[in-house]
Every structure is written in C-alpha cells, then in structure tokens.
N, C-alpha and C positions, 0 to 999 in steps of 0.2 A: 640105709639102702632101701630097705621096706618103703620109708617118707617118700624117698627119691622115685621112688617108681608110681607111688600116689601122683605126686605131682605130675609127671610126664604123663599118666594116662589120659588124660581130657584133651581133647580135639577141641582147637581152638573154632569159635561159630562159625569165620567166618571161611574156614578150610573145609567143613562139612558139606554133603551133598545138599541140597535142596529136599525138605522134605514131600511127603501125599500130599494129594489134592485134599487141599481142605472145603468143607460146602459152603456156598453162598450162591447169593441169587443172581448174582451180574450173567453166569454163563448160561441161563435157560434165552435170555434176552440176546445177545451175542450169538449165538448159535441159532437164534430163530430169523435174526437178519443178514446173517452170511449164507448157511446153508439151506435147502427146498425144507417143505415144509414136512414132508414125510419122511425126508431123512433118516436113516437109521444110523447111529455113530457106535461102535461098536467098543470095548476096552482094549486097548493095543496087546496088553502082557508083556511080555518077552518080547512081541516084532518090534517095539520100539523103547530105548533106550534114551531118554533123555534129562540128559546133567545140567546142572545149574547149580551154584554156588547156595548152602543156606541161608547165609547172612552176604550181600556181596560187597567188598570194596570199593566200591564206586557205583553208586545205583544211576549212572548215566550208563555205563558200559560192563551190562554182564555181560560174563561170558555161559555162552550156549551153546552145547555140543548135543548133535545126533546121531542118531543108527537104528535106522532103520531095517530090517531084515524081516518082510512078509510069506516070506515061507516059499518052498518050490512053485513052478508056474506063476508067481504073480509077481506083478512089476507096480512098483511108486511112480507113478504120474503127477500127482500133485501133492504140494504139503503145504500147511497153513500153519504158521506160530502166531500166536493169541498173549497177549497178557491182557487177563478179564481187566485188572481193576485200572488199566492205563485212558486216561482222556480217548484217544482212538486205538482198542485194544489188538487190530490187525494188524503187526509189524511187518508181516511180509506174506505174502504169497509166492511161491515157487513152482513153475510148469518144469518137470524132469526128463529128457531122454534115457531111451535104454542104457546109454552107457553111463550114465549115473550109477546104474545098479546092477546085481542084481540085487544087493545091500549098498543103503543110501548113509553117504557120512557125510554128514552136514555140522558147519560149525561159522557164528556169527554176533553179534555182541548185541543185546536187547539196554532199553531204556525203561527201568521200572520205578511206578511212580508213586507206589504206596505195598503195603503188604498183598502179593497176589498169588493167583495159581496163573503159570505160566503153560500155556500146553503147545501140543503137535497133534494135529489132523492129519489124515493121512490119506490118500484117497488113492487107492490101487486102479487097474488094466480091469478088475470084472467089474469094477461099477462101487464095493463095496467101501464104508469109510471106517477106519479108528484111529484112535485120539490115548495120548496118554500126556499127565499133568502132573504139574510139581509144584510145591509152595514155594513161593521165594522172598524172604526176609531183605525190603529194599524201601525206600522211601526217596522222593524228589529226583527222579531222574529224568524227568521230563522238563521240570523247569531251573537243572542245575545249567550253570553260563557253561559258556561253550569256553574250552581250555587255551583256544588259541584266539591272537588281536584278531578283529574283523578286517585290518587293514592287510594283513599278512594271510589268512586264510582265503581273502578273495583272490593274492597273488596266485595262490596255488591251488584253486578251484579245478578239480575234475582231474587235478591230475591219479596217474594210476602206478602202481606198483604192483610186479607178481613174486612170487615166491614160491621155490618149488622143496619138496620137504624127501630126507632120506624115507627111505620103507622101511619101517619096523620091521623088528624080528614076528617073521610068522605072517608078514602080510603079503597079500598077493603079488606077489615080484610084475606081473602084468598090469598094474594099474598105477597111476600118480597119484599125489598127496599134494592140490597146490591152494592158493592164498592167494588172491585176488582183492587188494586194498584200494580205496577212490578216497581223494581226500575233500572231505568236504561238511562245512560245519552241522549238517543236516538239523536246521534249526528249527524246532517243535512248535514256534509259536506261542510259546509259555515261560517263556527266558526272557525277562527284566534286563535292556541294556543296564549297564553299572554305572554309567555317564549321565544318561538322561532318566533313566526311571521309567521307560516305556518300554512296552512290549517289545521284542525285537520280533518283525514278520514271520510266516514260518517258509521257510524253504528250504527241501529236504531231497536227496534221490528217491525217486518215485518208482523208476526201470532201471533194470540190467540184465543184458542178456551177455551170454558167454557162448562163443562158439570154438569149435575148431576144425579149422578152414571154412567151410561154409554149413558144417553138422553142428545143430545147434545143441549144446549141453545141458545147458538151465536156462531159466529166464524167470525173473525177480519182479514182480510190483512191490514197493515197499512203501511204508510210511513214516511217522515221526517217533515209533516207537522201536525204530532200527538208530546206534548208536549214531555220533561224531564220527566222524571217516567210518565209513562204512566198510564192512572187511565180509567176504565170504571166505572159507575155506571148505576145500572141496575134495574126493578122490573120486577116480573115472579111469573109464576104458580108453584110453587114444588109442587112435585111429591110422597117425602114422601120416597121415594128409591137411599137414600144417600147421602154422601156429595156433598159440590161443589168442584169437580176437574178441573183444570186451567194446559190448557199446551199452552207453549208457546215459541218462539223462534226470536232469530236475524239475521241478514244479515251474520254475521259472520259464520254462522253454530251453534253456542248457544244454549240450549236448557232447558230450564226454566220448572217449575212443581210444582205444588200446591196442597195441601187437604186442605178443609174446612169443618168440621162436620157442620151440620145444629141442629142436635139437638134439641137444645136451643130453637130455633127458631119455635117449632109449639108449 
C-alpha cells in the first residue's frame, strides 16, 4: 500500500501548472517595442492569475486561462498576452468595456514555439500597468501543420460558434460564462505544405470584436501566435439589450459575422 501511494503521488508534467518566469533577455527588447519608453510595469501578485499547462499537449494549442482582479475602483481596459520566445511574440491585444469587469476572466489557446515565459500585461482606468508571467514547457507550435485539409477548412472559413456555460457554484448568478469559437486555419506562416514542401502563406484572424446589441464588450487584434480556430471565452455583465454580435476579420481582407440571441440565458 505504502508502494502504491509512492507511485500515485507524482503529477504527471503535462497536468501541472506552468511554472515562474524564468530570466532571459527576449522580454527587455519586446517591452521596449510595444510599450512608451518610460513605462513603468509593475508585478501583478494576486491581481492577476494566469494558468497555463507545464509541459502542454499540443504546443499549437495551449490552453490559457485569466483573472484578473485589480482591486476596488480600478477597471482593466487593456490586456496584452506575450509569448517572448514566439517568431511574433504579441498574440493578442484586447480593448475591455466595464462590463468585462469588475474581475476579468479571460480564456483562449496560445501557439508556443519553443521553451517560453508566457505573460499578461495589464493596463488599468489610472493609467498604471502590471504584468504577471509563467514558464511554459512547449516547442513547434508555430510551424506545426494545421489539423484540418486546406480543401475543407476553406469550406468552413469564418464560420462561428457560441457557447454558453452553466454558473459555478459560488459564481456571480448576474453575469455569463460564454465561448465564442471562428473557425479558421489561422496560418502562422511557418507551416511546411506536406504536398509541396513550401511554406504555406500566413493568414490568420487579426480582429474580433464582440458586442452586445450595439455595447461593445471586447475587441481583439491578434496574431499568428493565437491558435487554429480561434476560441475566446469570456464572462460579463449583459445588459438585457440584445444579442451577442461577433465581427470579425483576416489578414486577407476576410470578413466574418456572427448573431447570438441570449434569450435563453436570463
């Protein structure tokens, strides 16, 4: 019994959390061409919470979960996920409305493309910024092939899916928990066709904004180091004045669009 319990206590890698930031030099250089030059970035602590797999299953598609929580009077307006050591380390930028918050939960699948620190910037309502970072044990997910034929993924280009999630126990009975998926090969630019041995182009969702009725929720620049089908999930304040509408668009010129009644849902 003793043996038996030896053996069950180890946490398999790839079920552990993500670990610390570990140091390297990529992020003085990335932070000095994203953000002003006198910038102050601050250590998040406890306002920000963010999960990532240690070792991931698929280093095309971690998964990445936020929570943000800045404390009384301050609101999350912007938040920026980074993976330093990716070809273009900005995966997304996010512009937040109030009803995002007044605690931000964000969750969305990164492309990591060698051993990195993965972070969140965080840019509050007084002006102030912090950032908190996790190691994440991933390699080739930037130039792994994309899972689906290109004959059949162009079929189903732009299309969208939502998804709306029960409330946890304990969670604010007032707000929703939904999933907003676009399908679409979001191609890096670094993927090898398997046919011909060339590069395959990169084109990838660039924008998404999310509204409801005509109050805008979030709104997304992204890049090539946001997964295959790109997925937000999200919790929020509605408003009670309409569906969720979802527009969105590609590098290509593309332009994608969504309804979602809510209904159901109060």
């Amino acid at each position: 019994m003793a043996l038996a319990g030896l053996m069950a206590a180890p946490v398999a890698a790839q079920d552990r959390m993500a670990g610390p930031e570990q140091p390297g030099e990529t992020w003085a250089d990335i932070r000095d061409a994203i953000f002003a030059e006198d910038a102050v970035i601050e250590p998040a602590g406890e306002a920000i919470s963010l999960d990532l797999p240690y070792r991931a299953h698929d280093a095309a598609a971690v998964p990445t979960r936020l929570r943000i929580d800045p404390g009384p009077d301050r609101q999350v307006v912007r938040l920026t996920l980074i993976v330093d050591e990716n070809p273009a380390p900005v995966a997304a930028t996010f512009e937040l409305s109030p009803a995002m918050g007044p605690v931000v939960e964000l969750s969305t699948r990164l492309r990591v493309n060698a051993y990195s620190n993965v972070r969140a910037v965080a840019e509050l309502d007084d002006g102030s910024l912090i950032q908190s970072a996790r190691y994440v044990k991933a390699s080739g997910g930037c130039s792994a092939p994309a899972s689906s034929d290109p004959v059949a993924a162009e079929a189903t280009l732009g299309r969208m899916k939502m998804r709306l999630f029960e409330a946890q126990q304990g969670a604010d009975p007032h707000r929703l928990d939904a999933q907003v998926m676009i399908r679409h090969p979001n191609n890096s630019g670094f993927q090898l066709d398997q046919v011909t041995q060339l590069y395959v182009p990169a084109r990838f969702v660039d924008r998404i904004a999310i509204y409801q009725g005509d109050d805008l929720l979030l709104k997304m620049e992204g890049g090539i180091s946001l997964s295959e089908d790109p997925s937000l999930r999200f919790r929020f304040t509605p408003s009670g004045e309409g569906p969720l509408r979802v527009e969105a668009g590609d590098t290509d010129g593309a332009d994608f669009d969504g309804l979602f009644p809510l209904d159901h849902a109060f």
